[in-house]
N, C-alpha and C positions, 0 to 999 in steps of 0.2 A: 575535430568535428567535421562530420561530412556536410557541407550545404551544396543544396541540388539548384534553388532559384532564387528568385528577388522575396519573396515570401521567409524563405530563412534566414535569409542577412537582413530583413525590417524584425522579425520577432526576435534577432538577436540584438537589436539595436535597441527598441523597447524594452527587454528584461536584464540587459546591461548598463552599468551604473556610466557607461563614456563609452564613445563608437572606436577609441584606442583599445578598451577590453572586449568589447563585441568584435573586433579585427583579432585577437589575443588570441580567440577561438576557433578561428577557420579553420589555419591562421591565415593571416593576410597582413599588409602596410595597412595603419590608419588609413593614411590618402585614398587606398583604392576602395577601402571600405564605406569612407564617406562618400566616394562619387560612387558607389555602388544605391546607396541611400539617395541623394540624391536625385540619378535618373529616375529612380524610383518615384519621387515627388514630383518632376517633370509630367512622367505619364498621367501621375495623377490629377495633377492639378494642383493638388493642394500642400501646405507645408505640411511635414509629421515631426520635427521637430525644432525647437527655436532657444536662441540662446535668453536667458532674463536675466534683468537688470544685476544680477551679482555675476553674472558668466556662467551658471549652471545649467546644462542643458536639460530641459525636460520635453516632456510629450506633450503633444498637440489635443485635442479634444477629435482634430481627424485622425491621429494617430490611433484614440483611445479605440474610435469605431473600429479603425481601419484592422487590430488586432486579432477580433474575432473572428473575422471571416479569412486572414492571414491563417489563423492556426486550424480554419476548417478545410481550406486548400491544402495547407500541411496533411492533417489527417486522411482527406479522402485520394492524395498521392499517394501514401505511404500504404492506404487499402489496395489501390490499383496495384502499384507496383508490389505488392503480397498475390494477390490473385493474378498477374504475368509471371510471379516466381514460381505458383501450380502449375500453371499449364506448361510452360516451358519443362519440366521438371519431368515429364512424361512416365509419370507415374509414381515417383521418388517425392517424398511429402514431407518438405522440413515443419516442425510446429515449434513454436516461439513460443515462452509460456513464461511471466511473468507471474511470482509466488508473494503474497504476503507474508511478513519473514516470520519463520516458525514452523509453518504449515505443514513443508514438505517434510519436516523431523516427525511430521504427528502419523504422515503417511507412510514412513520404513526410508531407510538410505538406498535403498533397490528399487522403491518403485518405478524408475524411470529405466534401468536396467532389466526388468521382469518384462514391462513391457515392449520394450525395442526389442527382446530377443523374441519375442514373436511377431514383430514386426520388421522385420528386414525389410522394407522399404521406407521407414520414418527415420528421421530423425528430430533429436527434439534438443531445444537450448530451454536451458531454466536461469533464472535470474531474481534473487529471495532482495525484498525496498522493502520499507515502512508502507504501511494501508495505503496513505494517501495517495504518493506518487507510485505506487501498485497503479492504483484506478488511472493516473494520469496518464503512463504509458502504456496501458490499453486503451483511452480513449484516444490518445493521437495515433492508433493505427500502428504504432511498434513492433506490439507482441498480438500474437493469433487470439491467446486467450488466457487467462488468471487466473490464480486463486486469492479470490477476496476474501474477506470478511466482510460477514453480514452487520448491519444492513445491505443490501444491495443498492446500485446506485440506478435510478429509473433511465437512463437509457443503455444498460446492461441488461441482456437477459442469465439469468446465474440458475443453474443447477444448487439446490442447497444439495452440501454432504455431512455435515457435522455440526452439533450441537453440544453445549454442555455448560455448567454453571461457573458464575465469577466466584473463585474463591480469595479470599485473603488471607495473608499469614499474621498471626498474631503468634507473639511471645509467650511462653504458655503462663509465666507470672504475669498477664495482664488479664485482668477480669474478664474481658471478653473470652478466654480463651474457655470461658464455661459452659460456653454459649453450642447450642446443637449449630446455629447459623446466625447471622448477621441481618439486620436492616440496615439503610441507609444511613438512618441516622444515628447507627452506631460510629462508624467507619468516620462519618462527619469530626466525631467529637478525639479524630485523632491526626498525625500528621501523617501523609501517604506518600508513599515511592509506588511509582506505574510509568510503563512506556509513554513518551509527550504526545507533544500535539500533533506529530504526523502521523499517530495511532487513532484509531475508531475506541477505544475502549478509553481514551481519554476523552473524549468529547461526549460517551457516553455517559459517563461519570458527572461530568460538570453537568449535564441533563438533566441527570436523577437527582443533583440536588437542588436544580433549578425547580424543577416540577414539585419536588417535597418541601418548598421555601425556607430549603437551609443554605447558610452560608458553608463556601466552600473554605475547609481546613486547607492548610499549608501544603501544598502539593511538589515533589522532590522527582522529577523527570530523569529516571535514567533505560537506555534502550537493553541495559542486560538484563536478564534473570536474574543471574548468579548476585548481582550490585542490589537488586530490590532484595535476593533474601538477606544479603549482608547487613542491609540496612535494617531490617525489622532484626535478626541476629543481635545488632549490636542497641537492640534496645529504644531504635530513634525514631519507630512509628507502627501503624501498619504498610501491608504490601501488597500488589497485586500478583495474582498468579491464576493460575487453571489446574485442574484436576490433573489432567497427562504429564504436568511439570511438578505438582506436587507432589505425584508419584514417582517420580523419578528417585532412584537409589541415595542419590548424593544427597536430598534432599529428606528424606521417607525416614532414613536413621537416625536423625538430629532429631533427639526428644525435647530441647527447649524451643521448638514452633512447632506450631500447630496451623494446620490449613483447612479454614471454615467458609463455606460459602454464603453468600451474599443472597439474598432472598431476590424472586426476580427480576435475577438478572443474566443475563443468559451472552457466553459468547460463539461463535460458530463463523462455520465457512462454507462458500462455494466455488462450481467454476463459471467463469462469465464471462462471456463473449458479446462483441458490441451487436444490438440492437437489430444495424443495416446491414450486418455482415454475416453472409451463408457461410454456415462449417459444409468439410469435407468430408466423405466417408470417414477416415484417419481419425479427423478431431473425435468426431459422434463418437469411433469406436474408443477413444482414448478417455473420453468422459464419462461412457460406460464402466471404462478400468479402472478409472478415478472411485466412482460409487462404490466398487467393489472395493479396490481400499480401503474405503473411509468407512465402510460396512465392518471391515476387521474393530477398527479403531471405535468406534459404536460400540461394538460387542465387549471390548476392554474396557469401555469405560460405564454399561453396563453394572460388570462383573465389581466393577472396585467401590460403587455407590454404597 
């Protein structure tokens, strides 16, 4: 791990369980990690962290403050030093682009090849996380820009590009499976496999049945596709999925599931970029690209309704 100042070695020292494992990841010696900590609390004043009466070290309540505005010094470095990497770059335009995973499969395996061949001066790194930490590492200033899933998060501003309905797989011997679509409190009264909790589609879930005052059924977290339909497959519940995946050939042949959607409930994505932070001619025009892909993707899924 790369650390730049006293800001990365304190937020490494708070999110690690011992200042021997926040030293693990520089790396460094414990020793010089703690007197790194240390001058750190000199300048300050105050302590950030102390040992208690069992020996466990934990955080200070100045630590707890001191956190926030640590990882907002983080963020607004890691913006500066993106906007010193444009200009220096005189003309040549790397763009960072953190993907919610899936996404970029909905948009084609070229779309980042289509476009750099008309732009011989970009380049572009792509890197596919789970929703949440998507959002995290465009909020600390990482990547240029993302594709979330919506909801949007309010200090992102997001281009929406795609929408389309939650389907579930249901067995075709299960009653449901007669059904044109689903309510929520069909899906309630079954056990579910869906991507966890670093998914939006899983907290959406617990939502909908917060809001309709049903108890949430047995819920069975796993991040593949392929493991969710195995699961509804072998008979042990329903499943989550989306129209583009349930189209899918490997998927679309098997006549014992069926894939019914969810009355509304709708998933979808866009690209978002932080709030304070101005795009470049490159981005605008790569966002524009984006639309135009996800316009294909529209139209597919359109045609298959």
């Amino acid at each position: 791990m790369e650390v730049k100042d006293k800001y990365d070695y304190f937020i490494l020292a708070y999110d690690s369980p011992s200042f021997s494992a926040g030293a693990s990841k520089v790396p460094m010696s414990p020793q010089g990690f703690t007197k790194a900590i240390r001058n750190l609390e000199r300048e300050l004043g105050v302590p950030l962290f102390v040992v208690d009466e069992e020996g466990a070290r934990r955080a200070t309540p100045y630590a707890d403050e001191f956190y926030e505005y640590a990882r907002h010094m983080q963020t607004e470095r890691n913006l500066l030093a993106s906007a010193f990497e444009r200009i220096a770059s005189s003309g040549y335009v790397e763009i960072r682009v953190a993907s919610s995973l899936g996404i970029p499969g909905l948009l084609g395996s070229d779309f980042l090849a289509d476009f750099q061949r008309d732009h011989k001066d970009v380049s572009i790194t792509l890197n596919e996380l789970p929703d949440l930490l998507c959002e995290s590492v465009l909020r600390d200033g990482m990547y240029d820009l993302a594709l979330t899933t919506l909801p949007s998060a309010d200090d992102f501003v997001t281009h929406e590009l795609y929408s389309s309905p939650v389907c579930y797989w249901v067995r075709r011997d299960d009653p449901l499976s007669a059904c044109g679509s689903l309510g929520i409190e069909d899906i309630a009264q079954r056990r579910i496999a869906i991507p966890g909790r670093e998914f939006k589609c899983y907290r959406t879930l617990l939502d909908r049945f917060a809001r309709g005052g049903l108890e949430p059924p047995e819920i069975v977290e796993y991040s593949e596709i392929f493991w969710i339909y195995e699961f509804v497959l072998r008979g042990e519940g329903v499943g989550f999925t989306l129209p583009h995946l349930a189209n899918l050939e490997v998927f679309r042949t098997c006549e014992e599931v069926v894939s019914l959607p969810v009355r509304d409930s709708i998933w979808g994505f866009g690209v978002s970029h932080l709030g304070v932070r101005s795009l470049c001619q490159r981005e605008e025009e790569f966002i524009a690209y984006l639309d135009q892909r996800a316009s294909r993707a529209r139209d597919i899924s359109r045609s298959t309704d």
